[in-house]
Every structure is written in structure tokens, then in C-alpha cells.
C-alpha positions in Angstrom: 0.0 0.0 0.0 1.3 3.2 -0.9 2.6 5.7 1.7 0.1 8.4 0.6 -2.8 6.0 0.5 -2.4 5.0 3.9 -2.3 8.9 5.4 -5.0 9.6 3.4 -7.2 6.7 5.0 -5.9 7.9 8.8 -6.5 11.4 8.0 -10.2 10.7 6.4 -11.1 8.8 9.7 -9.5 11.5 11.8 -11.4 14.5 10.1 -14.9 11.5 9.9 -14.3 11.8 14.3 -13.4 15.1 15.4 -15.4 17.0 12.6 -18.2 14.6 12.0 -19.0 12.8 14.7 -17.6 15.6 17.4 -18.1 19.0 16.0 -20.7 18.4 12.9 -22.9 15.6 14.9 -23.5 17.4 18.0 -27.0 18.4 17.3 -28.3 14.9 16.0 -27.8 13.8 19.1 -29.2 16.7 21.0 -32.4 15.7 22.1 -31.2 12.6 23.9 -28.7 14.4 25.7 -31.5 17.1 27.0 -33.2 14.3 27.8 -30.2 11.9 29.7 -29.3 15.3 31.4 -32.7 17.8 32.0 -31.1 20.7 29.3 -33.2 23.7 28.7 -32.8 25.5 25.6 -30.0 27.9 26.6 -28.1 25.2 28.1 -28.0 23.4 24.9 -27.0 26.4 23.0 -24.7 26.8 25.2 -22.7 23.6 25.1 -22.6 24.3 21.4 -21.0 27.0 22.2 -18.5 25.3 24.1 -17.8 22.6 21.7 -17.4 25.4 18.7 -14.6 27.5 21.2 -12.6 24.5 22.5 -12.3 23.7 17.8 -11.5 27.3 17.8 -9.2 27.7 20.9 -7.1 24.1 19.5 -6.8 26.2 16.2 -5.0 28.9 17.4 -2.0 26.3 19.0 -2.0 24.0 16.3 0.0 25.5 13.8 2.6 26.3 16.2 2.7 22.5 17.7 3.2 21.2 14.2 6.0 23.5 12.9 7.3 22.4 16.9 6.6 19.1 17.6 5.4 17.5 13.4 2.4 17.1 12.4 2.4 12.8 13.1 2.5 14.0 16.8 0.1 16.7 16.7 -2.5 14.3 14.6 -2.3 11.9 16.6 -3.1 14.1 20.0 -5.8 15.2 18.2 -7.0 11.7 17.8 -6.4 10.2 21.7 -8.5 13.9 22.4 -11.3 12.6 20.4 -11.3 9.4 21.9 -11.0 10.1 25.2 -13.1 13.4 25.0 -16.2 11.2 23.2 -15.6 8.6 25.8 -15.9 11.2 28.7 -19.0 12.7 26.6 -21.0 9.2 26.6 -20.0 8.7 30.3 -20.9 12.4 31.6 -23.7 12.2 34.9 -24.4 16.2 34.4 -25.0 18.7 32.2 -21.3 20.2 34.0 -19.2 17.3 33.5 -20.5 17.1 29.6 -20.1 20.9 29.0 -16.1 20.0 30.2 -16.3 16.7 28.2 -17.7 18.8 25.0 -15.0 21.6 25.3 -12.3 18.7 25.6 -13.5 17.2 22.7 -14.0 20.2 20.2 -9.8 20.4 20.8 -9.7 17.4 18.2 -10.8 19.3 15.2 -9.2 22.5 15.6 -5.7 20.2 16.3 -6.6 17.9 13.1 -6.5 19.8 10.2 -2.8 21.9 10.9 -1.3 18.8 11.2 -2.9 17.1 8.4 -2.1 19.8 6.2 1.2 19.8 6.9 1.5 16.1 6.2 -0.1 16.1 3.2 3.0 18.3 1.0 5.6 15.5 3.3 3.3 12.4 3.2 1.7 12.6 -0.5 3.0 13.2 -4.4 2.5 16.3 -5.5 0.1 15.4 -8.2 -2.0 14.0 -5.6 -2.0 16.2 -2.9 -5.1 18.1 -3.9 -7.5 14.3 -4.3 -5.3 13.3 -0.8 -7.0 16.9 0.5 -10.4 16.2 -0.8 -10.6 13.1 0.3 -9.2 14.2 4.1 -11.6 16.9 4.4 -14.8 14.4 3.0 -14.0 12.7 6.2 -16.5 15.2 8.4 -19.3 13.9 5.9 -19.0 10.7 6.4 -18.8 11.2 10.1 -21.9 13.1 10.0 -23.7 9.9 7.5 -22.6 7.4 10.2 -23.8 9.3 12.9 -27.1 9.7 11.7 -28.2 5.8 12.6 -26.4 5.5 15.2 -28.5 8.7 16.5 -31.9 7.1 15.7 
């Protein structure tokens, strides 16, 4: 298997968890969590906030990790941040210890796509680095399409 072919896959599944089923997904799934956790409407605005600034927050670091520590280090933070931070999400007793389980896990996407840009001029050929991109980024929608069942 080609070296570009294989970062593409990990960055497709990495960009499918942190964008699609962290960031993108959040509202599919919010009326079980207002339910499982006795949300209002503001609070559930709210947390949407929370997820959108900890993606926004990860973004302003992440360019300097990767020039500092490589992007295979910085991707793959990113990635134990989405797993642990969706664990933490499924596991949270109250609406506090999700809103801290949410912000933790909107860090994902902002510290996925630095990295994976980076990687992408290292990892892939040049004539392919703009189909590797596409395909990356195409990730969050088919985080989003597997989300969806596992929603209903």
C-alpha cells in the first residue's frame, strides 16, 4: 500500500471523528442528551457554544505544535482527544461534566487539520496532494452519514 494512501485513510477517519461525529454531529444527538441530562434551551446552546470554542481555541495552537513538535504528533493528539473526549461525553452524569467533556473534545478538530495539512505536502505526491485533501476533508461527511443511525 502506498505511503500516501495510507495517510490519506488515517486522516479521512480523523477528520470522519473530530469533525463529523464531534463537532458536525452534536445536534443529531441533541435531544437525547437534553433528555439523559434535563437541558433547557439555553443550556444546549450553550454547550454548542462550548464545543465550537474549545475547535476554535485548538486552532489557534495547532500550527505552532506542528512546525514544533510534526504534524504525526500533533494528529495523533488530536486523535487520543477525540477518543477520550467522546468517551468522557458518553460517560458524563451532568450537564457540568459534559459541557467540560464537550470543550475537551472540540480540541480534536481544531488540532486535526494543521497537522494534516502539513502532512499532506511530506506524506503525498504532488500530483496527488489536492485528491489526498479532498478526500481528508470528506472525512466530516461521512462522520456526520454514520452518525445519523447510530443517532436514531
Amino acid at each position: 500500500m502506498p505511503r500516501g494512501f495510507a495517510f490519506t485513510a488515517a486522516g479521512f477517519a480523523l477528520v470522519g471523528v473530530s469533525y463529523g461525529f464531534i463537532r458536525f454531529s452534536y445536534g443529531q444527538f441533541l435531544p437525547q442528551i437534553r433528555l439523559a441530562l434535563g437541558l433547557d434551551e439555553a443550556m444546549a446552546g450553550l454547550l454548542g457554544s462550548v464545543l465550537f470554542l474549545g475547535n476554535c481555541a485548538a486552532l489557534l495552537v495547532a500550527a505552532f505544535l506542528t512546525s514544533r513538535w510534526g504534524p504525526r504528533a500533533v494528529a495523533t493528539i488530536s486523535g487520543v482527544i477525540a477518543s477520550i473526549g467522546l468517551l468522557a461525553m458518553s460517560a458524563a452524569p451532568t450537564a457540568t461534566t459534559f459541557a467540560m467533556a464537550v470543550g475537551f473534545a472540540g480540541l480534536a478538530a481544531g488540532l486535526s487539520m494543521p497537522p494534516l495539512i502539513a502532512a499532506v505536502s511530506q506524506a503525498v505526491r504532488v500530483d496527488r496532494q489536492a485528491l489526498s485533501g479532498t478526500v481528508i476533508n470528506s472525512g466530516s461527511s461521512a462522520g456526520i452519514m454514520l452518525s445519523g443511525p447510530i443517532a436514531i
